[in-house]
C-alpha positions as CSV (number, residue, x, y, z in Angstrom):
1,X,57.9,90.4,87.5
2,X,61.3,91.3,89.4
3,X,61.9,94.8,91.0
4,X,65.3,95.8,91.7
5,X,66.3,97.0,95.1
6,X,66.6,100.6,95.6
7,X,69.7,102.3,95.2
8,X,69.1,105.9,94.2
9,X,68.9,107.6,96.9
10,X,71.2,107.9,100.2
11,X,69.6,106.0,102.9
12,X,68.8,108.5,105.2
13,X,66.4,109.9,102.7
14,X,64.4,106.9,101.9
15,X,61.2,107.4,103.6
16,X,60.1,104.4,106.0
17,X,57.4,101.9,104.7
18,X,55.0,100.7,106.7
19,X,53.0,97.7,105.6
20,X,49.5,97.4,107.7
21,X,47.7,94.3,108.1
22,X,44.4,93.2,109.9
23,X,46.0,90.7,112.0
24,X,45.4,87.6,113.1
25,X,45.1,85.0,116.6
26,X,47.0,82.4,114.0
27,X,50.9,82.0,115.0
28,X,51.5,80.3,111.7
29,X,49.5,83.1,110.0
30,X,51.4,86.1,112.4
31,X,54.8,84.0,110.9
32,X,54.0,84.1,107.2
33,X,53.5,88.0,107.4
34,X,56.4,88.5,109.1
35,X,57.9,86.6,105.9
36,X,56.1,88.9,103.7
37,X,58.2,91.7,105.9
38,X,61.2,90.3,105.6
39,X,61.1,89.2,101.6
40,X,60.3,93.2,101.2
41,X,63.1,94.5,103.0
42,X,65.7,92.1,101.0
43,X,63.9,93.8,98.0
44,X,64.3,97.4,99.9
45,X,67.9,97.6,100.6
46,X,68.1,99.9,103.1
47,X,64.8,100.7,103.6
48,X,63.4,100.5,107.4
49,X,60.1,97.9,106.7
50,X,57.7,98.0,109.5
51,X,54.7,95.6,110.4
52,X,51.7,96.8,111.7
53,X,48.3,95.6,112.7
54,X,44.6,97.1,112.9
55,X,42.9,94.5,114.7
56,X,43.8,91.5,117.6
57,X,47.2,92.3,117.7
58,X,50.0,95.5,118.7
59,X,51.6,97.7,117.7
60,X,49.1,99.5,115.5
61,X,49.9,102.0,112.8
62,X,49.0,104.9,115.0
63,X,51.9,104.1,117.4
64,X,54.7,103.3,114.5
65,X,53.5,106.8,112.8
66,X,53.6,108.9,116.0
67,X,57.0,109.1,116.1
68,X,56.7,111.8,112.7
69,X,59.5,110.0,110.0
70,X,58.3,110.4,106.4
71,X,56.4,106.9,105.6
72,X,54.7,105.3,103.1
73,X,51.6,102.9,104.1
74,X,50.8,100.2,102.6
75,X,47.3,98.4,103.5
76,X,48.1,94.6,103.2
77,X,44.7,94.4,102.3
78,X,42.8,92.4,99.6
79,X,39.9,94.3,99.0
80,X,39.2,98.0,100.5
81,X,36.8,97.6,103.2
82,X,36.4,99.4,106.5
83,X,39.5,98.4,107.7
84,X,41.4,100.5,104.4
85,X,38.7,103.5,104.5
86,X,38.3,103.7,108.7
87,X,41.9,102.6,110.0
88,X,44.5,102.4,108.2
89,X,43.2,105.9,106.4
90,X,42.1,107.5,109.5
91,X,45.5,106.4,111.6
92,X,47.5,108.1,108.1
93,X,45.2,111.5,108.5
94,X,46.4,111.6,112.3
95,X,49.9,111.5,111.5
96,X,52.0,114.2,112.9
97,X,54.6,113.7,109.8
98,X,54.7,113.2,106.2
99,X,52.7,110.1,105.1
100,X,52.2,109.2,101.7
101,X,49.3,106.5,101.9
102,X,49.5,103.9,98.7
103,X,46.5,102.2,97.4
104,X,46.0,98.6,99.1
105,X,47.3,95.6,97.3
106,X,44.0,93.9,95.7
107,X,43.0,94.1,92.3
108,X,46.6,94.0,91.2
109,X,47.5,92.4,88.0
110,X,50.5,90.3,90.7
111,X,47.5,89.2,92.6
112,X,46.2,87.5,89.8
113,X,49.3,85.7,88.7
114,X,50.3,84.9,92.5
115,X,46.6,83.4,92.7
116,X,48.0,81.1,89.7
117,X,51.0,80.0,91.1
118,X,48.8,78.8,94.3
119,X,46.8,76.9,92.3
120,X,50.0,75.4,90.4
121,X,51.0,74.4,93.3
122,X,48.3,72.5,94.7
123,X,47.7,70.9,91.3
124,X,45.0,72.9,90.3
125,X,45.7,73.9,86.7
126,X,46.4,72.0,83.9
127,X,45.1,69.2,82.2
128,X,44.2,67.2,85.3
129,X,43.3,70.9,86.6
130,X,39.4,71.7,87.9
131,X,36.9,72.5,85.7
132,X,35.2,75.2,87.9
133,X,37.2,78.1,90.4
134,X,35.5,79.4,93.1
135,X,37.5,82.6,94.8
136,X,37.6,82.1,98.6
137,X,37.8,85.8,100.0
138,X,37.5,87.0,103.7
139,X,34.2,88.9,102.9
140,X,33.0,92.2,103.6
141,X,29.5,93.8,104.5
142,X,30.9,96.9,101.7
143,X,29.7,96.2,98.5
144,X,32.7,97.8,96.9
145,X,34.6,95.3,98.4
146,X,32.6,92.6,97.5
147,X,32.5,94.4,93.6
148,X,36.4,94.3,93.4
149,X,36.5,90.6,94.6
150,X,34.0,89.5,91.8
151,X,35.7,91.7,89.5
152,X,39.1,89.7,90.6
153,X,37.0,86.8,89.7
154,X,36.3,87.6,86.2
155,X,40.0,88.5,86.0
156,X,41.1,85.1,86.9
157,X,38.4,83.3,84.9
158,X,40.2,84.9,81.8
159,X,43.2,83.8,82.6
160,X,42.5,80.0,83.6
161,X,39.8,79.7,81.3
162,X,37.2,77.7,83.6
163,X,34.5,79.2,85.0
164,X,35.7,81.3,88.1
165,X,33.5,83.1,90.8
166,X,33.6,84.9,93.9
167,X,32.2,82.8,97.4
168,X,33.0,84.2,101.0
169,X,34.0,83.5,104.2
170,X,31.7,85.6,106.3
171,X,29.8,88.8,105.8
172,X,28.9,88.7,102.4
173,X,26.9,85.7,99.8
174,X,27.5,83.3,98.2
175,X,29.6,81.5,100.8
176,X,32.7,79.2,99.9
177,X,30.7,75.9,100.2
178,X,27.4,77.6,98.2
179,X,29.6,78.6,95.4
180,X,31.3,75.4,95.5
181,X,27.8,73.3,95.5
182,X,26.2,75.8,92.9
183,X,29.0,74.6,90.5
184,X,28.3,71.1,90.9
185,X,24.9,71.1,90.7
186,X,25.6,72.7,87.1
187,X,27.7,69.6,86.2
188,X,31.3,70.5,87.2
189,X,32.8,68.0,88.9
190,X,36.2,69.0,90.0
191,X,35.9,72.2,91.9
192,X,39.1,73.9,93.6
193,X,39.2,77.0,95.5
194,X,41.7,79.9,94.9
195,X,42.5,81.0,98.4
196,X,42.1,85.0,98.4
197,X,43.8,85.6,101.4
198,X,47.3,86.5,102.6
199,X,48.1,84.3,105.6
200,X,46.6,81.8,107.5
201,X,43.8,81.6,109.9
202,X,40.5,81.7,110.6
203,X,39.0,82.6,107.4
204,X,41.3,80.0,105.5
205,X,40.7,77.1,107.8
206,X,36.9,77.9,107.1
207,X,38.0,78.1,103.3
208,X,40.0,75.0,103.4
209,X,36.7,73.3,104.7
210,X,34.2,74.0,102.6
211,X,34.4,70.4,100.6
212,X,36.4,71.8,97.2
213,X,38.4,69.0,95.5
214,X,41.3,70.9,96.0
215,X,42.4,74.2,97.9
216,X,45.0,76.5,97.6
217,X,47.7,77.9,100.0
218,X,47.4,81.7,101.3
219,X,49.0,83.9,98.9
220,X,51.1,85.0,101.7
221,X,55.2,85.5,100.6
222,X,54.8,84.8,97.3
223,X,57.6,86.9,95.1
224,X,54.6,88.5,93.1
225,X,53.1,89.6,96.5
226,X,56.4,90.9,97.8
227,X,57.0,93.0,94.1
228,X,53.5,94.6,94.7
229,X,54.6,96.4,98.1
230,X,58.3,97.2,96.7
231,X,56.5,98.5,93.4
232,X,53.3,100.4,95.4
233,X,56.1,101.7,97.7
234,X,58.3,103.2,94.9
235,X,55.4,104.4,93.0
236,X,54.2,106.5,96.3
237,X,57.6,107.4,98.0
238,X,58.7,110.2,95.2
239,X,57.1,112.8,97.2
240,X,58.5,111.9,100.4
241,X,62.2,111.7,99.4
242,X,64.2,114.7,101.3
């Protein structure tokens, strides 16, 4: 899908977005969100795009929000865990100004066809494609979050039409390499993994080494990725406008 830039409004009544992420030890994976960031404000003329981070890293959203400017949030999250109910929810209740807080960015029909386009691009689809998908995800101890990641699973299945599920990186069963053994002990025998994450680091070098045939990138600034936040911030920023 393609969203236009914004052009209705004057720019000094365009509220602020504010795009939170967990954050990450990874330069490489700090980088490709910062791409994310940038891609989004091309898409946002105008708009001031902000980046910040509820875990390892500064400035968090609490400090970007004190200052009281109308904002949306968006949680650059994949699945709502503790991180979307606790932080970025509680730092959006604490704000002494307007805050319009939109839902987090999995479960999105984009994610599914930027999850494609991953795969394309590591030769997973197609004729010479696998024959079983296993969903490589962070992993949460919330069995929402777990729910909507399986759910994503069955989403993806219909679209590739190969057997999909859900495996994990921590916190939550099957793991990566599990799901990626339970296939091929049912007779698949070319098993990729459909990297459910946004950047890299931790969680996709343990991904990338679980022993699929073939492993997808990080979603990270894919266009589909970058149309989700400029359409969740238009859908929530209505109310903020002045």
């Amino acid at each position: 899908m393609t969203t236009n830039a914004l052009h209705a409004e004057p720019v000094a009544e365009r509220p602020r977005l504010l795009l939170v992420a967990h954050g990450t030890r990874s330069s490489t994976g700090r980088r490709e969100l910062g791409r994310v960031l940038v891609e989004t404000r091309k898409k946002l003329d105008g708009v001031d795009c902000r980046l910040a981070w509820v875990d390892v890293q500064a400035p968090g959203p609490d400090r970007i929000l004190a200052d009281g400017a109308p904002t949306v949030v968006v949680p650059a999250f994949l699945a709502r865990g503790f991180h979307v109910t606790e932080d970025v929810d509680g730092a959006c209740g604490r704000a002494p100004g307007p805050v319009a807080l939109a839902p987090h960015v999995g479960g999105e029909p984009e994610i599914v066809r930027a999850l494609v386009q991953r795969l394309a691009e590591a030769g997973a689809v197609g004729a010479f494609g696998p024959d079983a998908v296993v969903l490589g995800a962070a992993g949460s101890r919330d069995e929402s979050s777990q729910a909507e990641t399986r759910a994503l699973a069955s989403a993806l299945e219909r679209v590739l039409g190969v057997p999909v599920s859900a495996g994990f990186a921590s916190a939550a069963t099957p793991t990566v390499a599990d799901a990626i053994t339970g296939f091929r002990e049912r007779g698949h025998r070319r098993v990729a993994v459909a990297t459910h994450l946004l950047a890299p680091g931790f969680f996709a070098d343990r991904i990338a080494a679980a022993g699929a045939d073939v492993t997808s990138p990080p979603l990270g600034a894919n266009p589909e990725i970058v149309d989700l936040i400029v359409r969740l911030y238009l859908e929530n920023s209505t109310d903020l406008i002045r």
